[in-house]
C-alpha positions in Angstrom: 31.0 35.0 8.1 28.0 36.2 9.5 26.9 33.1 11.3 23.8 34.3 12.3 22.2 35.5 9.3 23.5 32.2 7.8 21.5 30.5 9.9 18.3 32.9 9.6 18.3 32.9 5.8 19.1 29.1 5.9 15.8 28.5 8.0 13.6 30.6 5.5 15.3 29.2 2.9 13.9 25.7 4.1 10.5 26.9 4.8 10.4 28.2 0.7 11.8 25.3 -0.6 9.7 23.1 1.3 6.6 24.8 0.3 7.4 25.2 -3.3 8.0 21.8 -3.1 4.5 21.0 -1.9 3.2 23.4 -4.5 4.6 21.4 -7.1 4.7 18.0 -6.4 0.1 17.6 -5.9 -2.3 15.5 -7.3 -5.7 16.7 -8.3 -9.0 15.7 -7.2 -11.5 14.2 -9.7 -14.3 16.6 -10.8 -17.7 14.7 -10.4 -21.0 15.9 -11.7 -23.7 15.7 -9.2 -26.5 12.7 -9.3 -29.3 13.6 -11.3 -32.7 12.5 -10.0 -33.3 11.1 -13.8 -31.0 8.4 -13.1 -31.8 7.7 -10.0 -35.4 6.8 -11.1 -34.7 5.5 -14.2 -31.8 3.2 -13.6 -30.3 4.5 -16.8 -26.5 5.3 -17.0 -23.6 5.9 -18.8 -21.5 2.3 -19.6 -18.2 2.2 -17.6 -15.2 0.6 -19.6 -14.0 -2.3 -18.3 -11.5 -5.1 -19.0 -12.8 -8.2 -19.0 -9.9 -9.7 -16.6 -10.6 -7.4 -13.9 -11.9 -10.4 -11.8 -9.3 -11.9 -9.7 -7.9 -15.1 -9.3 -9.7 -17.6 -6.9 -6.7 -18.6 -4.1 -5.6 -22.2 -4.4 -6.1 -24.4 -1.3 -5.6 -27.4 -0.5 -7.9 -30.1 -0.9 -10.4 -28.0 -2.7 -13.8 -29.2 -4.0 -13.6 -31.3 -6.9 -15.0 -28.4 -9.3 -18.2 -28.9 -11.3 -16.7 -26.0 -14.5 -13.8 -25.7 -16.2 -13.9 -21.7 -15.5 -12.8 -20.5 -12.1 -15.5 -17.3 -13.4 -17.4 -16.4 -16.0 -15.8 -14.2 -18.1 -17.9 -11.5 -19.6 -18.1 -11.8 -23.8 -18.9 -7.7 -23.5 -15.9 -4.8 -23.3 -18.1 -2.6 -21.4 -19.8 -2.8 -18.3 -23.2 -1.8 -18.9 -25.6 -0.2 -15.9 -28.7 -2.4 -15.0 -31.4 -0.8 -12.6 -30.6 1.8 -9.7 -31.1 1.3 -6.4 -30.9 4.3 -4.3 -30.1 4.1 -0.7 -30.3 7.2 1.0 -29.7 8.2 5.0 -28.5 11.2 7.0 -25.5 11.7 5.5 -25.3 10.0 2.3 -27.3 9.2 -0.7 -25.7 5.8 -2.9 -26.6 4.2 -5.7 -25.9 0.6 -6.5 -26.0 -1.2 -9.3 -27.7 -4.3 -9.9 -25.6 -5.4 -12.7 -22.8 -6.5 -10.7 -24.1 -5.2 -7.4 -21.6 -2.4 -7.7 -21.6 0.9 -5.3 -21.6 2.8 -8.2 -22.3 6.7 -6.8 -22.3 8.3 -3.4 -23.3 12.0 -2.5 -22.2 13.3 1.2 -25.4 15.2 1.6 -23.8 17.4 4.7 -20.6 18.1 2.4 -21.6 20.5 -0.2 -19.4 21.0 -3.7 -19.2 24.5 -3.7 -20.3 27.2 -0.8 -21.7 28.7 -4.1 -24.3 25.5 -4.2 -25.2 24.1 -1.0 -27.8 22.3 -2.0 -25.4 20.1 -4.3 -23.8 17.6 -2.5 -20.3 16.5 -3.0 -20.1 13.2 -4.9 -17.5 11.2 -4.0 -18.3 7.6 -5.6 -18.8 8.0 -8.7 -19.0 5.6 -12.7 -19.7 8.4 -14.9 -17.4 10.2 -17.7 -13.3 9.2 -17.3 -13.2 10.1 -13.4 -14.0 6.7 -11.9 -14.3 5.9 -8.5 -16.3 2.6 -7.2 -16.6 -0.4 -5.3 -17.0 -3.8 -6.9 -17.1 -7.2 -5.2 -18.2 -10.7 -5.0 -17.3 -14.0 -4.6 -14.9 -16.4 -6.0 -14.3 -20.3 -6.1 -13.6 -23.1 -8.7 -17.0 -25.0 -7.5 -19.6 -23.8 -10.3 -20.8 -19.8 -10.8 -20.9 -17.7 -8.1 -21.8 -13.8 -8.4 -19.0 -11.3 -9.2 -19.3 -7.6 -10.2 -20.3 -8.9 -13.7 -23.7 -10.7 -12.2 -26.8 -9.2 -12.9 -28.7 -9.2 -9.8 -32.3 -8.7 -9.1 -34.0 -6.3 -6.5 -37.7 -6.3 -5.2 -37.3 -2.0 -4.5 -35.3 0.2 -6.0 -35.1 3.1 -3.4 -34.6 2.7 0.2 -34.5 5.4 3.1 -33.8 5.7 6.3 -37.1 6.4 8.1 -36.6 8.5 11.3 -37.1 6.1 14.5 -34.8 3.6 12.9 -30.7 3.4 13.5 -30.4 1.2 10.0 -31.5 0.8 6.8 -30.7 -2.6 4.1 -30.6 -2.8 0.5 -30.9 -6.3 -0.9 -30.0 -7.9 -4.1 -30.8 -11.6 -5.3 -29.1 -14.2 -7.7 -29.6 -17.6 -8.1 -26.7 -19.8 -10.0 -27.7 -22.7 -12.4 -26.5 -25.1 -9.7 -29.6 -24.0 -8.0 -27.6 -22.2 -5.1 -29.9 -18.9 -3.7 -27.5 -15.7 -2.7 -28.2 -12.6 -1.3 -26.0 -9.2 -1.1 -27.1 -7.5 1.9 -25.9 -3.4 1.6 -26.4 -2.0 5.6 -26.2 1.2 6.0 -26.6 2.9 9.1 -27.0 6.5 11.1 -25.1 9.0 11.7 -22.2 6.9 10.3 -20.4 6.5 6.5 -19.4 2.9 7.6 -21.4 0.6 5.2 -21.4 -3.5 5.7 -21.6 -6.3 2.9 -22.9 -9.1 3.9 -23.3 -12.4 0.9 -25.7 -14.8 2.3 -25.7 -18.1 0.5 -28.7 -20.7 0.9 -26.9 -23.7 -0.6 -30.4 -26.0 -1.2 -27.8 -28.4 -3.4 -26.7 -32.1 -2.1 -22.5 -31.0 -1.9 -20.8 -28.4 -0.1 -20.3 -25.0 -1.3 -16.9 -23.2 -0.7 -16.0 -19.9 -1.8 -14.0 -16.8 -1.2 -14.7 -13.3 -0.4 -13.2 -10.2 -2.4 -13.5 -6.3 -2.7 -11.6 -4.1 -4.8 -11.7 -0.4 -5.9 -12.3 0.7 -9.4 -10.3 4.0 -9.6 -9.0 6.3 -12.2 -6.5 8.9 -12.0 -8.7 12.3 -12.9 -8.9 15.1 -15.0 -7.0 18.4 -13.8 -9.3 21.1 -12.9 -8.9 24.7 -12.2 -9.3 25.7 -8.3 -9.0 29.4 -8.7 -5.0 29.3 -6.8 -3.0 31.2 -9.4 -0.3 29.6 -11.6 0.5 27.7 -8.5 -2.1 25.0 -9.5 -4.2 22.8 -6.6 -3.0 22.6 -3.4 -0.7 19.4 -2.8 -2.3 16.7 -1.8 -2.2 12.8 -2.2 -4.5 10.8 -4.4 -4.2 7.3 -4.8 -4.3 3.8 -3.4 -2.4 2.8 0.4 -2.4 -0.6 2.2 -2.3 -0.8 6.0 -1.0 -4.2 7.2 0.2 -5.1 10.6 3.6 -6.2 9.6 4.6 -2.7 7.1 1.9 -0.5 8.5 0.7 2.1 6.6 2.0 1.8 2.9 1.1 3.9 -0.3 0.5 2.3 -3.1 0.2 4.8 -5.9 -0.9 5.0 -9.9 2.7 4.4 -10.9 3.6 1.3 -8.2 0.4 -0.3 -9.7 1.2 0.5 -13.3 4.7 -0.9 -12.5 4.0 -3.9 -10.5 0.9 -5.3 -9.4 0.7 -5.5 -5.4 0.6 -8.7 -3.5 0.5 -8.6 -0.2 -0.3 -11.4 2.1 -1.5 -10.3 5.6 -3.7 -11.7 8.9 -5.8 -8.3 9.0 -5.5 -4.7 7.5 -7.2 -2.8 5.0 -6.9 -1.4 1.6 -8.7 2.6 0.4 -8.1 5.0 -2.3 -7.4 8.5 -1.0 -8.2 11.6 -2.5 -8.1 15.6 -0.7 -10.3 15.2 2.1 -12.3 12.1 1.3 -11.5 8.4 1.5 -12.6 5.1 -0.1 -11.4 2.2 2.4 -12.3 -1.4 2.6 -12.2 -3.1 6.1 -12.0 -6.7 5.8 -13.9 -8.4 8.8 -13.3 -11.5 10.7 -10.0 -13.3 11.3 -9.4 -14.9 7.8 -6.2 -14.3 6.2 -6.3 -12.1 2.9 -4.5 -11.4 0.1 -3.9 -7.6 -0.9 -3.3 -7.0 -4.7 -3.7 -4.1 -7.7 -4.2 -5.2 -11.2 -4.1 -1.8 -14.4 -6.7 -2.4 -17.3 -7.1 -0.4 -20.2 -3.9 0.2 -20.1 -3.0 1.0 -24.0 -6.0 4.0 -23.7 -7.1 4.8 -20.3 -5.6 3.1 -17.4 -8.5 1.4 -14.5 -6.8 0.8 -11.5 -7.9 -2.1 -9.2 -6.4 -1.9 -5.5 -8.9 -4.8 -3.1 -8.2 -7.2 -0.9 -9.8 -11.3 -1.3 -9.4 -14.0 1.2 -7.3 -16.7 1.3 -9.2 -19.3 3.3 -12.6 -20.7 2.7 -16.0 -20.5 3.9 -17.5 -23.6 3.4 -21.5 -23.5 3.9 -22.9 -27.7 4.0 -25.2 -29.2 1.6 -28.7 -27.9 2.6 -27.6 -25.0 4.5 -26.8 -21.6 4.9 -23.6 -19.4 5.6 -22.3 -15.6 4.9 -19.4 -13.7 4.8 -19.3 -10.6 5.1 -16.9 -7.2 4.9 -17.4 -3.5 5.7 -16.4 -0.2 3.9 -15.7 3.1 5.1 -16.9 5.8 2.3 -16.7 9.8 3.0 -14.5 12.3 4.5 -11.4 12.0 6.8 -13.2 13.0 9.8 -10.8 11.9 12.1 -13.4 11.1 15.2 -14.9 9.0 12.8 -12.0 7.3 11.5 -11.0 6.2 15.0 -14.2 4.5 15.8 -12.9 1.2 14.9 -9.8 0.2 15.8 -8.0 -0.3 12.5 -5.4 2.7 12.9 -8.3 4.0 9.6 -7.1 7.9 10.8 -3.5 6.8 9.4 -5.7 7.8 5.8 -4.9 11.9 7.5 -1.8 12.0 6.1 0.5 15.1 7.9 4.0 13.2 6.7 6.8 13.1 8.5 5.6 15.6 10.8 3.0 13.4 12.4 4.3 13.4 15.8 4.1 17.1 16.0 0.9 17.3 13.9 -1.9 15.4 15.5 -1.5 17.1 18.6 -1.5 20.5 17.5 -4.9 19.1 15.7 -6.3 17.4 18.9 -5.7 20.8 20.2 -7.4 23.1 17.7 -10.1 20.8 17.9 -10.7 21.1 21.4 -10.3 24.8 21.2 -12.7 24.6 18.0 -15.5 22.6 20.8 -15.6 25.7 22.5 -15.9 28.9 20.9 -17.3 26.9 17.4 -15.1 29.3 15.0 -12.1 27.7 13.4 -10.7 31.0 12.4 -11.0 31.8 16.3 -9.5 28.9 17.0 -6.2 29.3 14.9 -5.3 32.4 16.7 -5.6 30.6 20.4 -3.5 27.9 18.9 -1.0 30.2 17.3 -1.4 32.1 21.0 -0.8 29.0 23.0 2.2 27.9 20.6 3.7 31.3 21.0 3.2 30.6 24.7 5.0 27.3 24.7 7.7 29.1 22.6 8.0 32.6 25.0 11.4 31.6 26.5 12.7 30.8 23.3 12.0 33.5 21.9 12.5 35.7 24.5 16.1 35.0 24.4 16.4 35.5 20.5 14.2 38.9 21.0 16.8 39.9 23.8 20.3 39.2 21.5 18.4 40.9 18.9 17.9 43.7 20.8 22.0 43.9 22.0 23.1 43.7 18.7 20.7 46.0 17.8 22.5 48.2 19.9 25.9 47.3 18.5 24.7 48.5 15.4 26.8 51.4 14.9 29.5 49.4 16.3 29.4 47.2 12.9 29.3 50.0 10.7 32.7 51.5 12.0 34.2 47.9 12.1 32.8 48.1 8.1 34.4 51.0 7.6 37.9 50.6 9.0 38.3 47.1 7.4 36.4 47.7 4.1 36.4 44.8 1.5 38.5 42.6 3.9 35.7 40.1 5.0 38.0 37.9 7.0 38.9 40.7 9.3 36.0 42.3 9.3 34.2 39.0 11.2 36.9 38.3 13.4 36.8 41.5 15.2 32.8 41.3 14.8 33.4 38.2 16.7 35.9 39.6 19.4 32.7 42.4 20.1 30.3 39.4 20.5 32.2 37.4 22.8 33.1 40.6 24.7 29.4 42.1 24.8 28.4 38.1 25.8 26.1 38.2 22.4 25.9 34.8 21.0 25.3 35.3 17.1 23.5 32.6 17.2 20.9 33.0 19.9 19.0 35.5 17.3 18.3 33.0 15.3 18.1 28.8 16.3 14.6 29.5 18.1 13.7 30.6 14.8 14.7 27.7 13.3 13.4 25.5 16.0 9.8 26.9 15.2 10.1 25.9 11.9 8.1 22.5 12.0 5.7 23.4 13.8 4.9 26.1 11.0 5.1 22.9 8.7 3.3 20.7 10.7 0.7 23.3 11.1 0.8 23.9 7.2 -0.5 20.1 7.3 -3.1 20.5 10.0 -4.6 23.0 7.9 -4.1 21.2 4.5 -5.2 17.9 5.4 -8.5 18.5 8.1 -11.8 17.9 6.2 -13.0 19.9 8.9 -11.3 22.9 7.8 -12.9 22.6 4.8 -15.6 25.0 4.0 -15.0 26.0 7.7 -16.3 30.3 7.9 -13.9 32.7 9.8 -15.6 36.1 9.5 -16.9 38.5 7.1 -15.3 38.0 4.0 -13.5 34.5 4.7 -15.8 31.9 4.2 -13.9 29.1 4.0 -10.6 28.9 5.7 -9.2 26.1 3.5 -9.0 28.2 0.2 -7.4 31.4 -0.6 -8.4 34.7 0.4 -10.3 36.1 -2.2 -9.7 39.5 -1.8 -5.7 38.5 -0.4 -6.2 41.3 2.6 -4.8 38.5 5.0 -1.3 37.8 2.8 -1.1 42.1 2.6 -1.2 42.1 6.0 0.6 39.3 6.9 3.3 40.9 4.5 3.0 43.7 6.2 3.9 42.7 9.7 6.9 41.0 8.3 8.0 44.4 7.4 7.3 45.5 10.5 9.3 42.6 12.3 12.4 43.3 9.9 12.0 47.1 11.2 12.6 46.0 14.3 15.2 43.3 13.2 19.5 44.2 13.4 20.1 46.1 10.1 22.6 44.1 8.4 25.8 45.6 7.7 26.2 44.1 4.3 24.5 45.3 2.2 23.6 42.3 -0.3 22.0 40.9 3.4 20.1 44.1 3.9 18.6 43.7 0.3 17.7 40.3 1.0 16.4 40.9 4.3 13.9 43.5 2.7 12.8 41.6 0.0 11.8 38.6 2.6 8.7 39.9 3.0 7.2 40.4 -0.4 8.7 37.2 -1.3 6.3 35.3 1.4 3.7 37.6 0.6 3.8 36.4 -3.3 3.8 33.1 -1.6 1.1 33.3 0.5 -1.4 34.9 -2.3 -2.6 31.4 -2.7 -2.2 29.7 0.5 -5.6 28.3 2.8 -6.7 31.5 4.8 -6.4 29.4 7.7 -2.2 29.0 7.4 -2.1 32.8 6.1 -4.5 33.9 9.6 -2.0 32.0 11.7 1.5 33.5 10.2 -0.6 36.7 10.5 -1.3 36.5 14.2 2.0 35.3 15.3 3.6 37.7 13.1 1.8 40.1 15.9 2.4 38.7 18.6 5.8 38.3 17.4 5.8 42.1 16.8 4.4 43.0 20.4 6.9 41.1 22.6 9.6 42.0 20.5 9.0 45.3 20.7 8.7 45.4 24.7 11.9 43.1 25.2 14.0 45.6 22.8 12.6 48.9 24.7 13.2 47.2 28.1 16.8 46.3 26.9 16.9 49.8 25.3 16.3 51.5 29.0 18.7 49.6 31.0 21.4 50.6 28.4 21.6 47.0 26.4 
């Protein structure tokens, strides 16, 4: 047997199945329509379906207040959620709406993340209650001592539009609600600069004669999506995860997706963690804050017509606040892209949410490294081919020495064809006298190709770089590639890049067999067909070290040529 094309073909064998794998298994990203400016003035929207159990559970402790109502929380008579008035926060980077019934983030635009190149003055919405694609943030408190507010309380506002004027660092939308009992509260939204970190903060003014107790929750309101064309071919969307994960110190990072929660609802006790809904590029997290112990769960509503999923987080011990005096809780939410400088500026382990897989070790460096490359000569593209230079350094004595027995049995070439010829269809004698020339030349078969295979993830992790980095996305090359996270829309870079795999099989041993031969020329337009569809970006950085691949090959088999193998 031909050990070393069995290794070769083994290699790219993994690479295809490992990318068809990716192209099939993907989730979609929800299509969201834009917010109109109607709505933001009017307060009018479209009502959101809701169960009416989607409140959790109060925890039991011990001890608790002797309770003044038979219901732990009101329970809504409606089957919808109805919109009350709008209340439109808007800073540097984002413009929200929230929702006074409930007190809901209901819509948020990233105003420095357009939808389409095609549109740039449309921002991408990433929050958002309108049509079946939901995606928002309810929360409130809970106890078994009289009312308090949940998402199903109709707060009241004194402004409904609030913006962050230029010599300040923060801007606050408040909501009010005052129970029967006579107890004031206040949901405090802070949004600040430069930053897609947003704090909650419930301030209670308890003006009655006992003490008030209750317990903090968040949760995430999210639906599963509508498929949507993204212009890749029969292929479909690139792959990429959407749906809910946990991070807790004990299990780490956990995904929790549509099927888990329509199985099994999650519970999860923890000391600290957090709990976000991903989607390509963008993420939904809630940060707990303070040393409380909390309770992670998922509840499915609708689920005979279409699903709701609830992922959140509530605590588990109580804030007490005396009679006649005042106390808060408070939480924190991260809303926008997975901008991995921003993810890290808490330490929660938040940039977990950049999901390369399995190839994480190998991954983040290569991305701490094309982002430093990227600080200097601003140009992605520019920055994938130093990368794919400095990999190929990193790699030079590996594949040196597969260039090199290349090159020998290059030269043995007509060697194997007599060998073919004297022993015909007899296969077995055939390779052991093609291995007697091997171990007399000093060839080892397989030196040609385990650097190959060695390279391989690193192309993979790579593949993930490139997929995963929201700050690929959109990201211009040159001329014609404007964004190096989507196709090429003319496919010159797959033409070429199946070009110089022609070029490398050229220079490449011709196989002796001639079933391997076929196989070996077909290679190319195989990857070619492959890479129609892939992110410019990947297809620019097979390209180039295709090259560069072609250009020290070529000088190690002419050197080896000269000096007579």
């Amino acid at each position: 047997m031909d050990f070393q094309r069995l290794i070769l073909f083994t290699g790219l064998a993994l690479v295809l199945v490992l990318i068809w794998q990716a192209w099939v298994e993907y989730n979609v990203t929800p299509v969201v329509p834009t917010m109109s400016q109607t709505v933001q003035q009017s307060g009018q929207g479209q009502a959101v379906a809701v169960n009416t159990e989607d409140v959790p559970s109060a925890p039991t402790v011990a001890n608790t207040i002797t309770s003044t109502t038979a219901n732990e929380v009101p329970k809504p008579t409606f089957k919808t959620l109805p919109t009350g008035d709008i209340v439109v926060v808007e800073t540097d980077l984002i413009r929200a709406a929230i929702d006074t019934y409930g007190g809901d983030l209901r819509r948020l635009e990233l105003l420095t993340y357009p939808e389409q190149l095609e549109y740039p003055d449309e921002p991408f919405r990433l929050l958002n209650d309108e049509g079946a694609d939901l995606f928002v943030i309810q929360g409130g408190l809970l106890g078994t001592q009289g009312e308090l507010p949940n998402h199903h309380t109709q707060y009241g506002t004194n402004q409904h539009n609030y913006s962050l004027s230029p010599d300040a660092d923060r801007v606050e939308a408040v909501l009010r609600w005052q129970s029967p009992d006579g107890v004031s509260y206040r949901k405090v939204y802070t949004f600040y600069r430069n930053s897609y970190y947003i704090d909650i903060r419930y301030e209670i003014d308890n003006t009655t004669a006992t003490t008030w107790q209750g317990f903090l929750y968040n949760q995430i309101l999210r639906t599963k999506g509508e498929q949507k064309s993204s212009g890749l071919g029969f292929f479909g969307r690139l792959p990429s995860y959407t749906g809910g994960v946990i991070y807790t110190p004990e299990e780490k990072y956990q995904k929790i997706d549509f099927d888990d929660m329509y199985e099994e609802n999650l519970v999860r006790n923890t000391p600290s963690g957090w709990v976000a809904m991903l989607q390509h590029y963008f993420v939904g997290a809630l940060l707990p804050k303070g040393s409380s112990a909390y309770e992670f769960y998922s509840t499915v509503t609708a689920r005979d017509s279409q699903p709701r999923y609830h992922i959140g987080y509530k605590s588990v011990e109580p804030v007490m606040v005396a009679a006649g005096g005042q106390g808060s809780l408070s939480a924190q939410l991260f809303v926008g892209p997975k901008e991995q400088k921003r993810l890290t500026e808490i330490d929660q382990q938040l940039e977990l949410t950049v999901d390369y897989g399995w190839l994480t070790p190998i991954s983040s460096p290569l991305f701490w490294l094309l982002n430093y490359i990227n600080g200097v000569v601003k140009n992605w593209g520019v920055s994938i081919i130093l990368l794919t230079l400095l990999v190929k350094l990193v790699f030079y004595p590996l594949s040196a020495a597969s260039y090199k027995s290349m090159a020998r049995m290059k030269n043995l070439q007509p060697r194997m064809k007599t060998l073919k010829e004297r022993f015909g269809d007899d296969k077995q004698k055939f390779q052991q006298a093609m291995m007697e020339v091997y171990k007399k030349e000093k060839i080892n078969p397989f030196g040609s190709c385990l650097p190959i295979v060695i390279q391989i993830p690193v192309f993979i992790a790579l593949y993930w770089v490139l997929l995963e980095s929201v700050e690929l996305r959109q990201a211009p090359f040159m001329l014609w590639i404007k964004d190096l996270s989507v196709q090429d829309p003319y496919y010159v870079l797959p033409l070429l890049m199946g070009a110089s795999m022609f070029g490398q099989t050229i220079l490449n041993p011709t196989p002796v067999d001639p079933m391997q031969k076929n196989i070996m020329l077909a290679m190319p337009v195989v990857f070619t067909v492959f890479f129609l569809w892939f992110p410019a970006g990947l297809v620019l950085y097979w390209l180039v070290n295709n090259l560069l691949s072609i250009g020290q090959q070529w000088m190690i088999t002419r050197k080896i040529a000269a000096s007579g193998g």
